[in-house]
C-alpha beads as a LAMMPS data file, in Angstrom:
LAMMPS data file: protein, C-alpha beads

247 atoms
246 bonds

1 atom types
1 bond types

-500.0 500.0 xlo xhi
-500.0 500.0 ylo yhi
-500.0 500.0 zlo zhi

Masses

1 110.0

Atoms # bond

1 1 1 -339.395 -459.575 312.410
2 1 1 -336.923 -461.963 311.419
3 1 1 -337.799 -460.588 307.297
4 1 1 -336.410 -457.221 308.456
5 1 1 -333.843 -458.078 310.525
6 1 1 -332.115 -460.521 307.675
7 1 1 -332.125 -457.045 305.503
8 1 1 -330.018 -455.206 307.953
9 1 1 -327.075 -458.374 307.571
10 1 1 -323.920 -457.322 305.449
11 1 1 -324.174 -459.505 302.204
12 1 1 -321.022 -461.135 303.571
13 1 1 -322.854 -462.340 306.321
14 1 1 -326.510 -462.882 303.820
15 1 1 -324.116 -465.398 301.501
16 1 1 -322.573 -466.925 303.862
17 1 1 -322.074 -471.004 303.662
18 1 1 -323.546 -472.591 306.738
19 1 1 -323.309 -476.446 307.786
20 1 1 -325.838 -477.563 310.366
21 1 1 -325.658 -480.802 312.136
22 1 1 -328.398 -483.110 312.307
23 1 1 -328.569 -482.306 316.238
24 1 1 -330.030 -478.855 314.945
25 1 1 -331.965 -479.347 312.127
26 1 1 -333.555 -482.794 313.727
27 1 1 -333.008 -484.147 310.135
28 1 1 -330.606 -484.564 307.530
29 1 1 -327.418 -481.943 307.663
30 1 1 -328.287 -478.532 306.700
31 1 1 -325.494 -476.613 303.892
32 1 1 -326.741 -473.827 302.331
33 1 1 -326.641 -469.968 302.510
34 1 1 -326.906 -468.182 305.799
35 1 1 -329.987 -466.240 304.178
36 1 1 -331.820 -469.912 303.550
37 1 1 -331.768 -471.041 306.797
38 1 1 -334.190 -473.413 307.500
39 1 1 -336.265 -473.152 311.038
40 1 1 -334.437 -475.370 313.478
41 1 1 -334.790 -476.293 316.894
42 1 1 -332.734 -474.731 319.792
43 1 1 -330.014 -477.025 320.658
44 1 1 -327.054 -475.125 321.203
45 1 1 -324.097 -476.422 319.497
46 1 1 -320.514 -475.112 319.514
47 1 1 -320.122 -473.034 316.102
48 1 1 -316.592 -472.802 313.785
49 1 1 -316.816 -469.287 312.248
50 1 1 -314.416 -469.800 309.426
51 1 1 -312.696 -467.274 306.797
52 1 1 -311.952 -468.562 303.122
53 1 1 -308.704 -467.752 301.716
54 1 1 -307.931 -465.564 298.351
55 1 1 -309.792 -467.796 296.234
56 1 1 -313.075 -467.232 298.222
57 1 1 -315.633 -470.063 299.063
58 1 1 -315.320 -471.330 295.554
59 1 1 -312.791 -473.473 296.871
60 1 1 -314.478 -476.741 296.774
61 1 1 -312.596 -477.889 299.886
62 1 1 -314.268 -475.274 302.175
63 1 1 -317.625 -476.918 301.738
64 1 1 -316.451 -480.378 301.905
65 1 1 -314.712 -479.255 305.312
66 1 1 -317.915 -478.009 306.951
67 1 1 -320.189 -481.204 305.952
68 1 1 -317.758 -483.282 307.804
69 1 1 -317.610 -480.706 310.710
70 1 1 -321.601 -480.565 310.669
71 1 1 -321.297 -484.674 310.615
72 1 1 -319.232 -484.336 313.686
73 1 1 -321.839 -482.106 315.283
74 1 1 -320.453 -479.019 314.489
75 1 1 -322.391 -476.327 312.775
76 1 1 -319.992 -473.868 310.777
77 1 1 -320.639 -470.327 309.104
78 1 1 -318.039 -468.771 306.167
79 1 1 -318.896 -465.626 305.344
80 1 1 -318.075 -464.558 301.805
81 1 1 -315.550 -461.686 301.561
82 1 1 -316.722 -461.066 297.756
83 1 1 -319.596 -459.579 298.788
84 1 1 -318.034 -456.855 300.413
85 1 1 -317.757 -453.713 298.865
86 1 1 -313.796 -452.621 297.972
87 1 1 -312.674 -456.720 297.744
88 1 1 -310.002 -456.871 295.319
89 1 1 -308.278 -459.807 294.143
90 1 1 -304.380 -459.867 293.362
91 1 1 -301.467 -462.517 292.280
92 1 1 -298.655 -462.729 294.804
93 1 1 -296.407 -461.021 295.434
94 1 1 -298.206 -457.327 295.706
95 1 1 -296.809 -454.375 298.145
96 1 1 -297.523 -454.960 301.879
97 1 1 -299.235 -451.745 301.974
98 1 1 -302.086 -453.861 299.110
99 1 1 -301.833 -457.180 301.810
100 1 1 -302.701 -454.934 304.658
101 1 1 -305.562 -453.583 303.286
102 1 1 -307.029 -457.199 302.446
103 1 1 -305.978 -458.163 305.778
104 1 1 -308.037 -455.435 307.256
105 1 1 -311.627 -455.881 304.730
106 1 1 -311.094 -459.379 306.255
107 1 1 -310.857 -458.614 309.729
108 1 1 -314.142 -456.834 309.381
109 1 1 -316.565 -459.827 308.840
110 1 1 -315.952 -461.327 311.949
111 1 1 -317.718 -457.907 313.906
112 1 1 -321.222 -458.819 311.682
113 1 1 -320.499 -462.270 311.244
114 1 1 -320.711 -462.349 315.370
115 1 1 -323.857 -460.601 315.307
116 1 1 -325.674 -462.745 313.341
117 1 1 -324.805 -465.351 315.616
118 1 1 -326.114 -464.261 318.500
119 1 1 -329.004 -464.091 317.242
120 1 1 -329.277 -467.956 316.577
121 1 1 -330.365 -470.258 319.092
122 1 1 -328.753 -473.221 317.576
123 1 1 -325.396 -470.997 318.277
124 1 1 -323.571 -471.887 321.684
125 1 1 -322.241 -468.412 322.606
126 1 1 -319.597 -470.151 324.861
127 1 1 -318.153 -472.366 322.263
128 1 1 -317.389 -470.272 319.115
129 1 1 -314.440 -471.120 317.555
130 1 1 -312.672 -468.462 314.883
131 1 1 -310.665 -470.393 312.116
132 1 1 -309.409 -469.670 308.599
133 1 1 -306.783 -471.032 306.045
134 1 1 -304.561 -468.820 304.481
135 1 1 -305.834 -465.154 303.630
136 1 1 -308.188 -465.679 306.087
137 1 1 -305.880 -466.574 309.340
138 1 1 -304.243 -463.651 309.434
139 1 1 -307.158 -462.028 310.870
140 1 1 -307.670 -465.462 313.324
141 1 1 -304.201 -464.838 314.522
142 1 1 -304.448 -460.536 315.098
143 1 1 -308.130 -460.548 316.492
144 1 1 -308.141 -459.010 319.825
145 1 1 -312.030 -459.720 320.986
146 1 1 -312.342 -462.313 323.792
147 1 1 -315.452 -463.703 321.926
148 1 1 -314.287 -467.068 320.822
149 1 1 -313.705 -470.265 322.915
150 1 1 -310.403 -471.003 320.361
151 1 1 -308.445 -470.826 317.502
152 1 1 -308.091 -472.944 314.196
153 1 1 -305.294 -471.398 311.847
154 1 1 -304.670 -473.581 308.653
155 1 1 -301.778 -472.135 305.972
156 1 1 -300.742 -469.569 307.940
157 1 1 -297.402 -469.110 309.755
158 1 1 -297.917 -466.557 311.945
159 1 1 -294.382 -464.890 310.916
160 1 1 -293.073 -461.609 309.931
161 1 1 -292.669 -462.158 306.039
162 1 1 -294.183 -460.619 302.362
163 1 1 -297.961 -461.022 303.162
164 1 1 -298.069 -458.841 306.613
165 1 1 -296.154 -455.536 307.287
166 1 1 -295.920 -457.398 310.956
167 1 1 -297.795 -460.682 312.167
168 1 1 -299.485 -458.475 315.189
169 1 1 -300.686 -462.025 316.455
170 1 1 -303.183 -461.243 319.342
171 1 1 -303.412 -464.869 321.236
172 1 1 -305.335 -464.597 324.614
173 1 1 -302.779 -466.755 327.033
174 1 1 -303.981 -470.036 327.975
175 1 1 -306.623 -470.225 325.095
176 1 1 -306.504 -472.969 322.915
177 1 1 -305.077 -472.871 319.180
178 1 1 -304.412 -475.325 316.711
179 1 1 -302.095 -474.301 314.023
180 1 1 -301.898 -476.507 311.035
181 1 1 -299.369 -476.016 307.802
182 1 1 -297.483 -477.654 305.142
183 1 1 -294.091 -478.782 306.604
184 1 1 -292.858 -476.814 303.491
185 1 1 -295.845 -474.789 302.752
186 1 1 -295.204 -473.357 299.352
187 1 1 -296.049 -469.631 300.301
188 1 1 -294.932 -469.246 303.809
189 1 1 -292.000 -471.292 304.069
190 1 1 -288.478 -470.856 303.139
191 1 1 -289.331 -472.952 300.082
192 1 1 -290.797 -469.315 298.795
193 1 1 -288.473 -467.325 296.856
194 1 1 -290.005 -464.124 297.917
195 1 1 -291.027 -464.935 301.613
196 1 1 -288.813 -462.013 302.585
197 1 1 -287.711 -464.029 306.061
198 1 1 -284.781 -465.733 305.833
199 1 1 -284.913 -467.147 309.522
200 1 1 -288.400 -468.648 309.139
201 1 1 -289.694 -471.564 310.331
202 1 1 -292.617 -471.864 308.486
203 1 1 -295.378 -472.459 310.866
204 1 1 -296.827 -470.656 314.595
205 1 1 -294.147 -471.941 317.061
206 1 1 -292.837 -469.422 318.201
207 1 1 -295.993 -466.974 318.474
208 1 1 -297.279 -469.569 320.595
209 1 1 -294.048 -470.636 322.658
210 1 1 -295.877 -469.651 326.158
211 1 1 -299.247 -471.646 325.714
212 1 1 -299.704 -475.229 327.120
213 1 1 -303.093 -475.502 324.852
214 1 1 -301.557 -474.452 321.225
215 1 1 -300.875 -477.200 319.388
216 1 1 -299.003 -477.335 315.669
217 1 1 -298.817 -479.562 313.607
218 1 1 -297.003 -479.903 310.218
219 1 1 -298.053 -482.223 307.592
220 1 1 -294.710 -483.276 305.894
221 1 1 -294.688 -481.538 301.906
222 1 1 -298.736 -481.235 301.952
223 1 1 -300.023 -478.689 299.730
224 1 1 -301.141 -475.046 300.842
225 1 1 -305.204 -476.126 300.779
226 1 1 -304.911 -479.076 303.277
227 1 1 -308.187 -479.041 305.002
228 1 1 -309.265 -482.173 304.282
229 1 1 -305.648 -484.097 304.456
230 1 1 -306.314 -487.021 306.944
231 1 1 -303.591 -485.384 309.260
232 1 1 -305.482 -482.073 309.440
233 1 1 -308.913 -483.612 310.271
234 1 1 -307.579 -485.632 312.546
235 1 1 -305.904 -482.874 314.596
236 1 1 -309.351 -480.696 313.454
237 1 1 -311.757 -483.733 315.232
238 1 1 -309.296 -483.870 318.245
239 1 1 -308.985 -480.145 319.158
240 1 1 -312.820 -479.934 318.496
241 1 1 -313.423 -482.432 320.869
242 1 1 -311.968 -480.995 323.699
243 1 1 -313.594 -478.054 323.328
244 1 1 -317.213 -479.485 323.086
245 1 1 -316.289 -481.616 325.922
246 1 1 -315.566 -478.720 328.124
247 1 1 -319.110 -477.792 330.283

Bonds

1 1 1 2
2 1 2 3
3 1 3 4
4 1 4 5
5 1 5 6
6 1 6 7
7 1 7 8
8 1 8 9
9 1 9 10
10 1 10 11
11 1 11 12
12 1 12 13
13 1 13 14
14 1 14 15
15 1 15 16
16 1 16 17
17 1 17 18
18 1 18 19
19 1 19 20
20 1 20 21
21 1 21 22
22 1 22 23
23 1 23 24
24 1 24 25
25 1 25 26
26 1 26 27
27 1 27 28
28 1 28 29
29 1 29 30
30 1 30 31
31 1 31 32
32 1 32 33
33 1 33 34
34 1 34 35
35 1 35 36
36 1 36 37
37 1 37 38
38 1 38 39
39 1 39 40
40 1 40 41
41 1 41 42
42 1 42 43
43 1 43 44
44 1 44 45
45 1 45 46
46 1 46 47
47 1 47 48
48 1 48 49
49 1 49 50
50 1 50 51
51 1 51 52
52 1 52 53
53 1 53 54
54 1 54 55
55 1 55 56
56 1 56 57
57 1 57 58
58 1 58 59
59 1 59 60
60 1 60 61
61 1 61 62
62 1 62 63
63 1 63 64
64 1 64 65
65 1 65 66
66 1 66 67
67 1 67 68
68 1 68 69
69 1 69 70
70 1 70 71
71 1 71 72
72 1 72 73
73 1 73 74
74 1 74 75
75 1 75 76
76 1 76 77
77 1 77 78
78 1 78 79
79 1 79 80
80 1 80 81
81 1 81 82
82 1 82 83
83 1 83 84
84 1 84 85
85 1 85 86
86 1 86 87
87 1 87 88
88 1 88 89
89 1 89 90
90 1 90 91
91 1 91 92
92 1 92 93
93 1 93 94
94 1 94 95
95 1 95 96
96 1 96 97
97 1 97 98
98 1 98 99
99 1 99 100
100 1 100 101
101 1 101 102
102 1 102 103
103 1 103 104
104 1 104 105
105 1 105 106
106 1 106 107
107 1 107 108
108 1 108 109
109 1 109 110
110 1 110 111
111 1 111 112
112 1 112 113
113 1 113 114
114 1 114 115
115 1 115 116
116 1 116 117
117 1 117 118
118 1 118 119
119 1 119 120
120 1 120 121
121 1 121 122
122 1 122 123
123 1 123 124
124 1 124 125
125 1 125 126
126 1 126 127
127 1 127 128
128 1 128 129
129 1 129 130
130 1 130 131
131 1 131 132
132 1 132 133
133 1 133 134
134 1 134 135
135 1 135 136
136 1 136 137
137 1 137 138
138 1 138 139
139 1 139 140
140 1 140 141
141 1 141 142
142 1 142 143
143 1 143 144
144 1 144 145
145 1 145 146
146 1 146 147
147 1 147 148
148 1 148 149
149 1 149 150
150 1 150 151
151 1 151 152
152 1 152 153
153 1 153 154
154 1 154 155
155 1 155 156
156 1 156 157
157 1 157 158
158 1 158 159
159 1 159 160
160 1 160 161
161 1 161 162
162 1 162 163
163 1 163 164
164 1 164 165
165 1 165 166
166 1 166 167
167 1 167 168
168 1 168 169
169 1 169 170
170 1 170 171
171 1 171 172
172 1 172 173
173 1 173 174
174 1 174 175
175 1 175 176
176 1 176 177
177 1 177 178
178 1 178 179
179 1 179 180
180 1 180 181
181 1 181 182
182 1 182 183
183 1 183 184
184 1 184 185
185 1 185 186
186 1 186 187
187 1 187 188
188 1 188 189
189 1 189 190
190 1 190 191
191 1 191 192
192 1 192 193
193 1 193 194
194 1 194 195
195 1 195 196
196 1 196 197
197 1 197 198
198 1 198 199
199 1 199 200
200 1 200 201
201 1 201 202
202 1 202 203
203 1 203 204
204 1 204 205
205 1 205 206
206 1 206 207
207 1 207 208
208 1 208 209
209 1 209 210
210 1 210 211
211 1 211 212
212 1 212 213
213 1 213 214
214 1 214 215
215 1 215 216
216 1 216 217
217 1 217 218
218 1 218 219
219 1 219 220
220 1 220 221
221 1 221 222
222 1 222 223
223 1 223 224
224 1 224 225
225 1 225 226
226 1 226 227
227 1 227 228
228 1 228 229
229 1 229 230
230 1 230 231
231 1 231 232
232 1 232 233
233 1 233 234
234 1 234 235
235 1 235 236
236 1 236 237
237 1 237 238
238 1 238 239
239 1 239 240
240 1 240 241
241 1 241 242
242 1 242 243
243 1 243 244
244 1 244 245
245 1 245 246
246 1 246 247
């Protein structure tokens, strides 16, 4: 039963933070941990699987970011990448060899993460959108499944520079992405001291050059965490909406 089957998750996956609409629940918005999920009804809804950045879901601007997607009528999962076993934790700047092994313990939540979802009924399988900010785009921007309906990237530039040994972006053409950064984003701009890129531009332009439905969009001197900026959710509600409106 549904007892056993919650045993099998990855804690990643177990303490996740989940935001469900109202539309699900049939009550008041639903955020708590994926393990506490209440029983809902079966409305399908489209789902943002999201991955934190170094800091982990601590960051109080994670959870303030899914209760205004779940009052949009979006539900959204995070797992938590601190429950995996081998997470370390580091101060920029580290060896690339040190990012690349983050990069792939982060890539591997999305696999379970997935699972769990399909499993949901409140979970439309056709509209799952992967997103992350920082740390946790770089695996948005390499994944190579066909799973997800689009792309969110926040603080991340999708460039060659200290964090990745290579971007190894893996957009599907003529999927949508919406890429949104710091005009001068402290880490991955040329603003950084140690960005290791002296041609960069800072943001996912050019790894998205071919694609009519990427859009990016750079919020002039915002900070790195810019979630919540009123530029961000405004090109957050508008991307959304296309996608939910889509049959």
């Amino acid at each position: 039963g549904a007892a056993y089957r919650a045993v099998e998750l990855p804690a990643s996956v177990q303490q996740a933070d989940v935001c469900l609409p109202a539309t699900v629940t049939g009550g008041a918005v639903f955020c708590g941990k994926f393990k506490a999920l209440p029983k809902v009804g079966a409305k399908p809804v489209p789902v943002v699987l999201f991955l934190h950045g170094s800091s982990g879901l601590g960051l109080k601007a994670i959870g303030e970011w899914q209760q205004w997607l779940a009052g949009l009528g979006y539900a959204s999962v995070a797992p938590d990448s601190f429950a995996l076993p081998g997470r370390v934790t580091y101060k920029s700047p580290i060896d690339k060899a040190s990012y690349e092994r983050v990069h792939a313990l982060r890539a591997s939540e999305i696999g379970p993460m997935l699972a769990a979802l399909k499993a949901q009924a409140w979970a439309d399988p056709a509209r799952l959108v992967l997103a992350g900010t920082s740390e946790g785009s770089v695996p948005v921007a390499r994944h190579a499944g066909g799973e997800f309906a689009a792309r969110m990237l926040y603080a991340w530039s999708c460039e060659a520079n200290y964090f990745v040994q290579e971007p190894r972006n893996a957009f599907e053409p003529g999927k949508p992405v919406l890429n949104v950064i710091s005009s001068t984003d402290p880490f991955f701009s040329r603003s950084n001291a140690w960005l290791g890129n002296a041609d960069a531009r800072g943001h996912c332009a050019a790894a998205l050059k071919d694609n009519a439905r990427a859009a990016v969009v750079l919020v002039p001197d915002a900070p790195h965490t810019l979630l919540n900026l009123p530029a961000a959710r405004s090109a957050t509600a508008g991307f959304l909406a296309q996608l939910a409106a889509r049959p």
